[in-house]
N, C-alpha and C positions, 0 to 999 in steps of 0.2 A: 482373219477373214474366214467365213464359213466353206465349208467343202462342199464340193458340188457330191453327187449320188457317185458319180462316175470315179472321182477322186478317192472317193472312201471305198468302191470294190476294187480298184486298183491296189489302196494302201491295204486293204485288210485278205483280200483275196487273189489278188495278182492280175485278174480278167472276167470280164462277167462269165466268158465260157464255164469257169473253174468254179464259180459263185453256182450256177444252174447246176453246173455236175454237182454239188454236193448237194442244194438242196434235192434233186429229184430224188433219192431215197428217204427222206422225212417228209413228203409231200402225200396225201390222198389224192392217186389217180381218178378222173372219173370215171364211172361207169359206161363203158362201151367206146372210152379212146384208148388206144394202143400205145404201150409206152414208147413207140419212135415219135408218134403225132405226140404224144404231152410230151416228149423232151427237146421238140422243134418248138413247139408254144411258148415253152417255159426258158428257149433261149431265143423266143424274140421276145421277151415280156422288158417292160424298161428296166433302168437298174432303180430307179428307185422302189417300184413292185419288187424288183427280187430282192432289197435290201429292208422290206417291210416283212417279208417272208421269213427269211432268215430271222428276226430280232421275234416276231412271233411263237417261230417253233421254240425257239432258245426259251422264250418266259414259259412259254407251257410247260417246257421239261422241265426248267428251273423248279417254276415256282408251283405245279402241278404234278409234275413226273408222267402223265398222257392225256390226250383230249378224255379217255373217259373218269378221271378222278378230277380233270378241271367241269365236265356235265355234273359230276357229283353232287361240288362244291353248289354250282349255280342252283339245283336241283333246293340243296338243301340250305341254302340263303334265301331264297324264298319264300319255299314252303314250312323250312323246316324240317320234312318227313319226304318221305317217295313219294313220287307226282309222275306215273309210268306216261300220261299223254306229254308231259312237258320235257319230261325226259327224249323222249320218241323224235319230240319237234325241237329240240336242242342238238341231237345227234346227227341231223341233217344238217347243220350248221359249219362253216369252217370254223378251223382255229380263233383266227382273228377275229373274229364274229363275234366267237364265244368270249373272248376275251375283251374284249370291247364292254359287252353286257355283264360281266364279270365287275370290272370298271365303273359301272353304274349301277349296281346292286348294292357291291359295296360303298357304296356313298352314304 
């Protein structure tokens, strides 16, 4: 039988508390929220958002090493070459965003 969301941050992190506490240091704050307000957000967010979090940051590092050499990539599967507007409008992007389109470029 499949695991529910909650099952799996139990089995692999102990509690969603401990799941939020790690991710909020690989996470981009936004601009103009205070880290007590993003780390109240980020522990009411469901487990299965904070379990799509986690498995994103992990592929970016994996398989990119940071969001700006996964822009790189998208940058230059593209175009080929530097494209500084589309670069500009990729970097406002989250991770999973990016990676998503990542996912369908390369197709």
């Amino acid at each position: 039988m499949k695991k529910s969301p909650l099952q799996k941050v139990r089995d692999e992190f102990g509690s969603k508390e401990e799941l939020a506490k790690r991710l909020l240091p690989l996470l981009e704050r936004p601009e103009g929220e205070s880290q007590e307000a993003f780390a109240r957000r980020l522990g009411a967010a469901s487990n299965l958002k904070l379990l799509r979090l986690w498995r994103a940051e992990h592929a970016v590092k994996e398989r990119f090493g940071s969001k700006e050499k996964l822009v790189d990539a998208l940058v230059t599967a593209k175009f080929g070459k530097d494209n500084a507007d589309y670069r500009a409008s990729l970097n406002g992007l989250t991770k999973t965003r990016l990676l998503d389109l990542h996912r369908q470029i390369a197709r």
